[in-house]
mmJSON file of the N, C-alpha and C atoms, coordinates in Angstrom:
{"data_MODEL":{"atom_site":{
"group_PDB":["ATOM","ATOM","ATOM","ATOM","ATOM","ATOM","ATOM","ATOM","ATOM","ATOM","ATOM","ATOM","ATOM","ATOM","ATOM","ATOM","ATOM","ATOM","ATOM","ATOM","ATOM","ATOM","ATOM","ATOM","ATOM","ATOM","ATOM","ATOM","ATOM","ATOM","ATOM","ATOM","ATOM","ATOM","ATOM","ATOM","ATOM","ATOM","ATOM","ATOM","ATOM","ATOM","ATOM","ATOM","ATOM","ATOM","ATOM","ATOM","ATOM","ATOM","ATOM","ATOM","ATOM","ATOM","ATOM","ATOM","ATOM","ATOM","ATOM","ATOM","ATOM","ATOM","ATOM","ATOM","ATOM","ATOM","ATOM","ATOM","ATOM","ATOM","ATOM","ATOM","ATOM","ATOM","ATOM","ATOM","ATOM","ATOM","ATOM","ATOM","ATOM","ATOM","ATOM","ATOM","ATOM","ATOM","ATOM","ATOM","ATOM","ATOM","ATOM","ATOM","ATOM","ATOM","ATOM","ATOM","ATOM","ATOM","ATOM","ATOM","ATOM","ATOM","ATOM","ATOM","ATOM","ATOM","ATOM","ATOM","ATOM","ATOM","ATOM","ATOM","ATOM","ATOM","ATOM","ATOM","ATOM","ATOM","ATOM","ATOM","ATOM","ATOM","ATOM","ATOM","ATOM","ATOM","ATOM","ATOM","ATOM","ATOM","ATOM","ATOM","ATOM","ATOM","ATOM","ATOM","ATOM","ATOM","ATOM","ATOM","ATOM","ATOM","ATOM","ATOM","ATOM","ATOM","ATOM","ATOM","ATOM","ATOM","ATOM","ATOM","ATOM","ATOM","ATOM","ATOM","ATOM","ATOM","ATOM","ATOM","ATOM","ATOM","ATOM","ATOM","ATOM","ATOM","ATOM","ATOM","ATOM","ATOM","ATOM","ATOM","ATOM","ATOM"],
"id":[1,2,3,4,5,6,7,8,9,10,11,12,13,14,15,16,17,18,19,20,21,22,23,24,25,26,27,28,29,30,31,32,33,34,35,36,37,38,39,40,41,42,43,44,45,46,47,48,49,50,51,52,53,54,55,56,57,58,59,60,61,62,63,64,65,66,67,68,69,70,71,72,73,74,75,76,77,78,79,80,81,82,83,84,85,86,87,88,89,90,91,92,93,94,95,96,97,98,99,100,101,102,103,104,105,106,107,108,109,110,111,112,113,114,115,116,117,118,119,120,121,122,123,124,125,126,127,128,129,130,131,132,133,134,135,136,137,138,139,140,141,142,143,144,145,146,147,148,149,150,151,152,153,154,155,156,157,158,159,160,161,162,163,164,165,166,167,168,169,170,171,172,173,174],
"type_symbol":["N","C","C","N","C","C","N","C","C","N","C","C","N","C","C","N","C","C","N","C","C","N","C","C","N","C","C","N","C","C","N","C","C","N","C","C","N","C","C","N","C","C","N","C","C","N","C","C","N","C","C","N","C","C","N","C","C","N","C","C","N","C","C","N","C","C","N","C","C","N","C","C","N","C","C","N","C","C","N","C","C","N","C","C","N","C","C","N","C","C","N","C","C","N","C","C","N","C","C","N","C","C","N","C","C","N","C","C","N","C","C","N","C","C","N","C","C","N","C","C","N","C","C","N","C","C","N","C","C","N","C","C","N","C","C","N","C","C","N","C","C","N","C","C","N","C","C","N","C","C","N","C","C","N","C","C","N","C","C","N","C","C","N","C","C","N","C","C","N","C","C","N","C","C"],
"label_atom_id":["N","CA","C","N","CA","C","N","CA","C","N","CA","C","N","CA","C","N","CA","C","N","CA","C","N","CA","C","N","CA","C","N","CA","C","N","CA","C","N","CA","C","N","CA","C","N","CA","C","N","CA","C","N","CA","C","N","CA","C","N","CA","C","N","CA","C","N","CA","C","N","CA","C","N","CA","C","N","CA","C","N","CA","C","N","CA","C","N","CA","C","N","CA","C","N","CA","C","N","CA","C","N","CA","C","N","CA","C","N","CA","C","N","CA","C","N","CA","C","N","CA","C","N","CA","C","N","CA","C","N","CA","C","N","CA","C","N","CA","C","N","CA","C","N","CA","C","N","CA","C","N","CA","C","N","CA","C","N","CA","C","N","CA","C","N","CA","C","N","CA","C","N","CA","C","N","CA","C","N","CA","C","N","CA","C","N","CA","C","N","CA","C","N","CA","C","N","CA","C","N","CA","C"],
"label_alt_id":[null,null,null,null,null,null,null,null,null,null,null,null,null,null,null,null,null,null,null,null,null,null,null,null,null,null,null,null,null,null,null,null,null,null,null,null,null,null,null,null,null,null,null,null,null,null,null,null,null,null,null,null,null,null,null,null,null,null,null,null,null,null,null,null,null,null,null,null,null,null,null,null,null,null,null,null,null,null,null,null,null,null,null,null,null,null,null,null,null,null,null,null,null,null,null,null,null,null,null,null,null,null,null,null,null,null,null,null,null,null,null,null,null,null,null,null,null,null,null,null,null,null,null,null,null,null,null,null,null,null,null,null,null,null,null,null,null,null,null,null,null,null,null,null,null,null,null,null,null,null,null,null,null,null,null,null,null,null,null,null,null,null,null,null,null,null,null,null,null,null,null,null,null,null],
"label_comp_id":["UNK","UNK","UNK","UNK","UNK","UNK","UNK","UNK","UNK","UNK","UNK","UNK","UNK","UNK","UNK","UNK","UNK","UNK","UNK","UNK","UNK","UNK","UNK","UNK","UNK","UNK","UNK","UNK","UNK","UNK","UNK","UNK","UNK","UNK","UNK","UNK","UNK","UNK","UNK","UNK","UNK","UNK","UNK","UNK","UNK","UNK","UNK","UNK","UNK","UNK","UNK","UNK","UNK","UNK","UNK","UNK","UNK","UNK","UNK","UNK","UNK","UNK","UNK","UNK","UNK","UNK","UNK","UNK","UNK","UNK","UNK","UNK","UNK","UNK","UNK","UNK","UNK","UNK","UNK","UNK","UNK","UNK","UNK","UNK","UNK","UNK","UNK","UNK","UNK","UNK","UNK","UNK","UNK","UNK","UNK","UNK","UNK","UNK","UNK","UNK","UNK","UNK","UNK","UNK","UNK","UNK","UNK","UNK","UNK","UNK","UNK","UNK","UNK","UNK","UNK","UNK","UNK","UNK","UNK","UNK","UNK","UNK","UNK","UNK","UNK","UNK","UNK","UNK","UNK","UNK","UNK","UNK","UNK","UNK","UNK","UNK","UNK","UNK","UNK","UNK","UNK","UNK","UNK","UNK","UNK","UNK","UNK","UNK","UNK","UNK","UNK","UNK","UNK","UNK","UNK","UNK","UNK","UNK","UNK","UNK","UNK","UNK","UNK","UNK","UNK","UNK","UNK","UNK","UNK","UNK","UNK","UNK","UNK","UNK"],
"label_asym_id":["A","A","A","A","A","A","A","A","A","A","A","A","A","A","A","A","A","A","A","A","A","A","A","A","A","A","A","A","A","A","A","A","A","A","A","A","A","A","A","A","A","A","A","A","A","A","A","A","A","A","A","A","A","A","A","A","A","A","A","A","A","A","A","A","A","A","A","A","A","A","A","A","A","A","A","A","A","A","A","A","A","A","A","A","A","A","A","A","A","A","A","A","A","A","A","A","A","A","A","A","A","A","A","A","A","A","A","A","A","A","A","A","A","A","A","A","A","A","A","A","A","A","A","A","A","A","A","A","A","A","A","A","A","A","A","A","A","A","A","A","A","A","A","A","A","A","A","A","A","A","A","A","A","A","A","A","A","A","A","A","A","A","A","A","A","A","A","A","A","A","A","A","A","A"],
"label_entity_id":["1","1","1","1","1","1","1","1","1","1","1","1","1","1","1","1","1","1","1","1","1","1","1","1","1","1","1","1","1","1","1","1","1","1","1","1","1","1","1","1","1","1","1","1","1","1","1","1","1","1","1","1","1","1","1","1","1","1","1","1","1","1","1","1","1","1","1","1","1","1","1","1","1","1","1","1","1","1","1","1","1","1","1","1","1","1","1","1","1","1","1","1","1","1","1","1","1","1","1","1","1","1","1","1","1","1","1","1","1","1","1","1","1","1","1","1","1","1","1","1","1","1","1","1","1","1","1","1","1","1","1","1","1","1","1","1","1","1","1","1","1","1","1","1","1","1","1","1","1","1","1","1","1","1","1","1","1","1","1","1","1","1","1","1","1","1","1","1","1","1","1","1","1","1"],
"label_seq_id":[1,1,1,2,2,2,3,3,3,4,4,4,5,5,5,6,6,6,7,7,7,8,8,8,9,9,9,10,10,10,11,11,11,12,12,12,13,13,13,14,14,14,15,15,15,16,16,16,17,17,17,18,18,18,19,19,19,20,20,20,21,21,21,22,22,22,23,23,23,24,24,24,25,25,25,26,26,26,27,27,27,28,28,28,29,29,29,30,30,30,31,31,31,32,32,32,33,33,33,34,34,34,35,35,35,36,36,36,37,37,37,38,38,38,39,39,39,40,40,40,41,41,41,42,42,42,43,43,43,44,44,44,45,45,45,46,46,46,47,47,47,48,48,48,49,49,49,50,50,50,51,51,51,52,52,52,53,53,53,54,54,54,55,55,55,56,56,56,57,57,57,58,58,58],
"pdbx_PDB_ins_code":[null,null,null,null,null,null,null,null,null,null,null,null,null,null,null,null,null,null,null,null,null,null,null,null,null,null,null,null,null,null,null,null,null,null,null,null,null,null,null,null,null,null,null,null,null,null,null,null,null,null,null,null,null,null,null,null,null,null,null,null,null,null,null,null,null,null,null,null,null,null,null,null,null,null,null,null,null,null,null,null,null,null,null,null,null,null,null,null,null,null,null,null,null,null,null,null,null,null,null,null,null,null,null,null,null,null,null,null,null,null,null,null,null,null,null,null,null,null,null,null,null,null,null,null,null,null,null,null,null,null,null,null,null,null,null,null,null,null,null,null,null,null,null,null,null,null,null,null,null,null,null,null,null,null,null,null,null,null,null,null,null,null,null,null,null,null,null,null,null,null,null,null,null,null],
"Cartn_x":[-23.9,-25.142,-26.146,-26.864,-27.694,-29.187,-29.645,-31.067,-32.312,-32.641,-33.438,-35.406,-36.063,-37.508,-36.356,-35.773,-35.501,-34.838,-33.498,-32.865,-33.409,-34.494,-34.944,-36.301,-36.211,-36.929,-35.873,-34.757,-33.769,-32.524,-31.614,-30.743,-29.628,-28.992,-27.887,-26.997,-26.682,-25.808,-26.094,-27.25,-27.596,-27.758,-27.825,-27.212,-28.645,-29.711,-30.564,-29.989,-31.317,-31.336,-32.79,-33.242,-34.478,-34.104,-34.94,-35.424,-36.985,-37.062,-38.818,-39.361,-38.659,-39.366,-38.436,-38.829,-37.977,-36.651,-35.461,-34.065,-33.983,-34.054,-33.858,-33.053,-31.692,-30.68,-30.475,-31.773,-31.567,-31.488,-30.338,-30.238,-30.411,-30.539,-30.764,-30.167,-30.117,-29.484,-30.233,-29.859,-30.953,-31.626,-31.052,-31.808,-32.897,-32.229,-33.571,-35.034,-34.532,-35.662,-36.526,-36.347,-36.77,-38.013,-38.087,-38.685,-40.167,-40.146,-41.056,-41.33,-40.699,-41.158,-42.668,-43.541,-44.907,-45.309,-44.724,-46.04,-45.564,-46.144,-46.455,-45.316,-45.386,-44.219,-43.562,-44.965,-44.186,-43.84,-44.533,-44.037,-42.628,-42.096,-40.352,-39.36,-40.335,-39.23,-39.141,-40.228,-40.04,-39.158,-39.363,-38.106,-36.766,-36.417,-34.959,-34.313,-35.647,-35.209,-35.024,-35.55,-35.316,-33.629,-33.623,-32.224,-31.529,-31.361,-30.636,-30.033,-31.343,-31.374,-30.019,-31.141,-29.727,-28.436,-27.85,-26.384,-26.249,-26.16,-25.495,-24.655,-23.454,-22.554,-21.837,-21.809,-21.165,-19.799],
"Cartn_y":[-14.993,-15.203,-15.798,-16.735,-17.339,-16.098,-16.205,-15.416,-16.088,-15.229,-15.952,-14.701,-15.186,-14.127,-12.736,-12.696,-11.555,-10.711,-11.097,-11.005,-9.608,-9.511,-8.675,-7.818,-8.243,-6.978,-5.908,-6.288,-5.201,-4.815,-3.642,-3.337,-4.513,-4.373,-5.498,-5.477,-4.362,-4.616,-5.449,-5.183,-6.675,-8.011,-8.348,-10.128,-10.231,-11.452,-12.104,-13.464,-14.465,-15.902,-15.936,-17.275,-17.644,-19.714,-19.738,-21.156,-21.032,-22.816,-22.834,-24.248,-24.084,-24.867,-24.394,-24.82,-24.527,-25.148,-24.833,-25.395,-26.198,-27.473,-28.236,-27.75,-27.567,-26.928,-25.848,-24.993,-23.378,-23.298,-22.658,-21.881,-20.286,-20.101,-18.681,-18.303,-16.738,-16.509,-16.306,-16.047,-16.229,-14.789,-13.83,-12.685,-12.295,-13.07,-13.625,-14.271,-15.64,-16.323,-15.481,-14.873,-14.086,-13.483,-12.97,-12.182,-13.179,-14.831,-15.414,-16.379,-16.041,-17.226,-17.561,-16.841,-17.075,-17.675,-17.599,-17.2,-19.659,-19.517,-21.401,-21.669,-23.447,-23.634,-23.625,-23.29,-23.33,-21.844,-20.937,-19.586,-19.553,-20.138,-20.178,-20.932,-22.043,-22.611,-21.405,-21.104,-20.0,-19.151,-18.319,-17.293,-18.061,-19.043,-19.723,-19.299,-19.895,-20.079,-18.215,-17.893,-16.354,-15.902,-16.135,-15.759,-16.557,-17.902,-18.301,-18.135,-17.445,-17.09,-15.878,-15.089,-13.425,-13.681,-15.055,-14.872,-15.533,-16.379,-16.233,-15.489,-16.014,-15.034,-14.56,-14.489,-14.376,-14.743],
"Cartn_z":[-49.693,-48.993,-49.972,-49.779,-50.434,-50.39,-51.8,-51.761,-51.045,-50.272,-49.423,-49.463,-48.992,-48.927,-48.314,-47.306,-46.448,-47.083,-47.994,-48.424,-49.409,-50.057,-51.062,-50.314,-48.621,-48.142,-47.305,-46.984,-45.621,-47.14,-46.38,-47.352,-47.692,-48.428,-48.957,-47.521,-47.121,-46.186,-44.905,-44.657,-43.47,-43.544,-42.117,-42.334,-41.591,-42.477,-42.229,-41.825,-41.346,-41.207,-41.123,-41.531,-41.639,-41.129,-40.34,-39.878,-40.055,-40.291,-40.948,-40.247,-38.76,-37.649,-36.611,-35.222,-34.035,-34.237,-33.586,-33.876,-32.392,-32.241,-31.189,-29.887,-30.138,-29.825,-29.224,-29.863,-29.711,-27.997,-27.581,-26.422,-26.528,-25.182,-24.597,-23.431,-23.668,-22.307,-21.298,-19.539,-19.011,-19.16,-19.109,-19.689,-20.554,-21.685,-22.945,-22.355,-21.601,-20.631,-19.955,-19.697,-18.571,-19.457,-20.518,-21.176,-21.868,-22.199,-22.52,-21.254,-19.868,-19.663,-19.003,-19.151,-18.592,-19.651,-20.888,-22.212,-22.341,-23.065,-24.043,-23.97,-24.03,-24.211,-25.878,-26.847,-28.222,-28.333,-27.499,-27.713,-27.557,-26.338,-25.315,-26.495,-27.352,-28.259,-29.678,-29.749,-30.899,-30.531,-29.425,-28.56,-28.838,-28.408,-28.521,-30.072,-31.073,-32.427,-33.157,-32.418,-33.318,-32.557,-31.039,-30.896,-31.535,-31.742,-32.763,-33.925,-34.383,-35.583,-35.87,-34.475,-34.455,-34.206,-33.279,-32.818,-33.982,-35.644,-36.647,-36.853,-36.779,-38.001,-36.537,-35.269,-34.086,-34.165],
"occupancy":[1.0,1.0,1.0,1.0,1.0,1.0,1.0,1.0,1.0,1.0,1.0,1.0,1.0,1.0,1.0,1.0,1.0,1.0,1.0,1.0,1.0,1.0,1.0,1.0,1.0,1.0,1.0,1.0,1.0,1.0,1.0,1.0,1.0,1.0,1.0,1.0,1.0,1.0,1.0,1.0,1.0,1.0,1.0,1.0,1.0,1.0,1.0,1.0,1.0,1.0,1.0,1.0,1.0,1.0,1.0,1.0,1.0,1.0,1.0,1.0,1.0,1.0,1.0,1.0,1.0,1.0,1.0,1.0,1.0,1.0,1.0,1.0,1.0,1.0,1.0,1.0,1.0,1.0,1.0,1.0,1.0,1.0,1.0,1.0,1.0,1.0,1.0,1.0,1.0,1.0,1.0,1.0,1.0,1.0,1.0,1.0,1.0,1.0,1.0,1.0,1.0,1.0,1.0,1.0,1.0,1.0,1.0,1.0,1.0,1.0,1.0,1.0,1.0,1.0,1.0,1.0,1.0,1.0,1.0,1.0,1.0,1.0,1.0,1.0,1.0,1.0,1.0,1.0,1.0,1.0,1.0,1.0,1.0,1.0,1.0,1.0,1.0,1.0,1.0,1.0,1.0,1.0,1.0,1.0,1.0,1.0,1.0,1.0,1.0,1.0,1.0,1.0,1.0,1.0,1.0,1.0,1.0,1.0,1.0,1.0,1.0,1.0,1.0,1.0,1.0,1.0,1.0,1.0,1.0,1.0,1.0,1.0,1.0,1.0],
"B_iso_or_equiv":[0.0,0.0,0.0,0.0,0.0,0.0,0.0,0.0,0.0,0.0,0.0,0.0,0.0,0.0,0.0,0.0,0.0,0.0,0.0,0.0,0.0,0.0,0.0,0.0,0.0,0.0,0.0,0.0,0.0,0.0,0.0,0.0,0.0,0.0,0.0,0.0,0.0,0.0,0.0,0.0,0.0,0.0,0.0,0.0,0.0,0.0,0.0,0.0,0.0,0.0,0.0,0.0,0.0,0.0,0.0,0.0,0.0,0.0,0.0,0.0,0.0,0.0,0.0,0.0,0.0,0.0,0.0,0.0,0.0,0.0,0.0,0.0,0.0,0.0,0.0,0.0,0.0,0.0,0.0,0.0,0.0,0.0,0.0,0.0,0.0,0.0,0.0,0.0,0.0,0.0,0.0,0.0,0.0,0.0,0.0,0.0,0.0,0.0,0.0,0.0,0.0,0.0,0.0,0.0,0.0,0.0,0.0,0.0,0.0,0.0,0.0,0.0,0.0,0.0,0.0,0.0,0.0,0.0,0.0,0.0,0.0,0.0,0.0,0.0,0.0,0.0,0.0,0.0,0.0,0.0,0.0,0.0,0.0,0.0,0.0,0.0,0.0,0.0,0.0,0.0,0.0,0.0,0.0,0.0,0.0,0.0,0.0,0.0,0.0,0.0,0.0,0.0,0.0,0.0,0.0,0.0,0.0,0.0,0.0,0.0,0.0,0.0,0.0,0.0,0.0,0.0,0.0,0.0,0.0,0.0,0.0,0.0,0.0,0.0],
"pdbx_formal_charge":[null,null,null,null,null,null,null,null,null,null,null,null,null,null,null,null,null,null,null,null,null,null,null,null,null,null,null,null,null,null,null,null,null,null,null,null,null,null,null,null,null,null,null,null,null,null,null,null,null,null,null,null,null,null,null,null,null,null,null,null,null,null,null,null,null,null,null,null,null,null,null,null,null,null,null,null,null,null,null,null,null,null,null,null,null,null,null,null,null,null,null,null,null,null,null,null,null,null,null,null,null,null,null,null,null,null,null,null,null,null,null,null,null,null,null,null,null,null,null,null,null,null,null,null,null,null,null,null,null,null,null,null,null,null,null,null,null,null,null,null,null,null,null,null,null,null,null,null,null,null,null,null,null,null,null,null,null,null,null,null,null,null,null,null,null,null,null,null,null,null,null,null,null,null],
"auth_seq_id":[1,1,1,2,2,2,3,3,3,4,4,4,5,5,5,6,6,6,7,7,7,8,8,8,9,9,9,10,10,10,11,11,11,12,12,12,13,13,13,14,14,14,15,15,15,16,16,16,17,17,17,18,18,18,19,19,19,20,20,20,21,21,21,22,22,22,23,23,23,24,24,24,25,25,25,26,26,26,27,27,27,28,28,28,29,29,29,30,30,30,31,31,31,32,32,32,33,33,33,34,34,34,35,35,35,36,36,36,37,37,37,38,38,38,39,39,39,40,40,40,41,41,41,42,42,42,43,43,43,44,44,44,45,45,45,46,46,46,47,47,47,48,48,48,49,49,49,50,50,50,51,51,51,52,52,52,53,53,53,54,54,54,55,55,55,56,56,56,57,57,57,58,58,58],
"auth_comp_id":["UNK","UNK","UNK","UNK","UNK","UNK","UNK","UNK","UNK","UNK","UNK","UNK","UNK","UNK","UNK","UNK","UNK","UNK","UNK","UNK","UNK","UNK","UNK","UNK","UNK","UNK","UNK","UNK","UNK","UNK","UNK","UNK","UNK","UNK","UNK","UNK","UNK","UNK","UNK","UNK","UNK","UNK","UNK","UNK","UNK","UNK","UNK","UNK","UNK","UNK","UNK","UNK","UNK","UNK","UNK","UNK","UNK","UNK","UNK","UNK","UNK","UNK","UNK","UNK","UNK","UNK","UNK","UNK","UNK","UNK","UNK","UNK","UNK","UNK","UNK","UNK","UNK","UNK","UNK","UNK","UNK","UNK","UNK","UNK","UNK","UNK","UNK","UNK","UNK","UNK","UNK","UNK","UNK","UNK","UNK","UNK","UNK","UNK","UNK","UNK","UNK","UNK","UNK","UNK","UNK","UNK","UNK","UNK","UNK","UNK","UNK","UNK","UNK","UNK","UNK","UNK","UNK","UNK","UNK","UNK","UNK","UNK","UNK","UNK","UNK","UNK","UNK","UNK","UNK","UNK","UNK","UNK","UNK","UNK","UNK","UNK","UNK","UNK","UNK","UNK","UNK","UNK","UNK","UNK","UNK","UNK","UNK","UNK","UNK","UNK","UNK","UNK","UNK","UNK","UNK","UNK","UNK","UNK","UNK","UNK","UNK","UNK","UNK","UNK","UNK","UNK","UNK","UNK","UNK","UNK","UNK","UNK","UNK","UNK"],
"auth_asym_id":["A","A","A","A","A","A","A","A","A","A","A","A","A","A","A","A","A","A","A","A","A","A","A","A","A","A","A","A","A","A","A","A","A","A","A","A","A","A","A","A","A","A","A","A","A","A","A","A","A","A","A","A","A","A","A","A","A","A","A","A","A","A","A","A","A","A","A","A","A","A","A","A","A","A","A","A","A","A","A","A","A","A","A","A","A","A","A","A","A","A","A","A","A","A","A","A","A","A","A","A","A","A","A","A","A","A","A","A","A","A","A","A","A","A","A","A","A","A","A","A","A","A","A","A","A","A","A","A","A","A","A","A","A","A","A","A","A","A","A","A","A","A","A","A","A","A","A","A","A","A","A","A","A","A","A","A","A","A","A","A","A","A","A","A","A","A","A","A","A","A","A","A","A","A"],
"auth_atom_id":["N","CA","C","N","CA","C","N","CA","C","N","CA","C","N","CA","C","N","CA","C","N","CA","C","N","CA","C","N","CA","C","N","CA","C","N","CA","C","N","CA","C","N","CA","C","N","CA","C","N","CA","C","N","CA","C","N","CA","C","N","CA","C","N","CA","C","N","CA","C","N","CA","C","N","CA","C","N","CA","C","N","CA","C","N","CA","C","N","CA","C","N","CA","C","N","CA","C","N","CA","C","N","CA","C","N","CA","C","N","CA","C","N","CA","C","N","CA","C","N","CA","C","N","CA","C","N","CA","C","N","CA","C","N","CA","C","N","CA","C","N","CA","C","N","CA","C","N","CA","C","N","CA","C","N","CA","C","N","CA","C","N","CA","C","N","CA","C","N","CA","C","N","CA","C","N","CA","C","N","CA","C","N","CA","C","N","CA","C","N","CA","C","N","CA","C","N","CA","C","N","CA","C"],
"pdbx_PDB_model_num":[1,1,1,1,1,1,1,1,1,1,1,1,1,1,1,1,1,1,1,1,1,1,1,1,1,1,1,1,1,1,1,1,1,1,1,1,1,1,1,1,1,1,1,1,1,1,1,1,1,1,1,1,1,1,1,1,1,1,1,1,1,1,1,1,1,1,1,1,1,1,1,1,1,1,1,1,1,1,1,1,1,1,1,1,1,1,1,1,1,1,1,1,1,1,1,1,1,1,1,1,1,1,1,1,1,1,1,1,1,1,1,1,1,1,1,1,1,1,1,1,1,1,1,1,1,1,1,1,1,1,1,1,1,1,1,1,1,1,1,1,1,1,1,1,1,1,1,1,1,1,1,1,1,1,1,1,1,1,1,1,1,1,1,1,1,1,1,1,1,1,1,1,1,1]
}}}
């Protein structure tokens, strides 16, 4: 695993990811949707990019 900011705040044993803009790509499930979809549309792309973030390593 590359050292990253996260990396030296959670225990060794967990799996971080960090993105440092929205991920184009990022999908969601519709379940996920459901949960931002009133809010902005940069809020809904931020939402995408953090699940992204979590299904890593899937």
């Amino acid at each position: 695993m590359t050292p990253t900011l996260l990396t030296g705040l959670v225990p060794e044993a967990a799996l971080t990811a960090e993105e440092f803009g929205d991920v184009p790509d990022a999908w969601i499930f519709p379940e996920e949707a459901a949960v931002p979809s009133r809010a902005a549309d940069r809020r809904r792309r931020e939402s995408a990019t953090v699940r992204h973030c979590a299904r890593r390593g899937d």
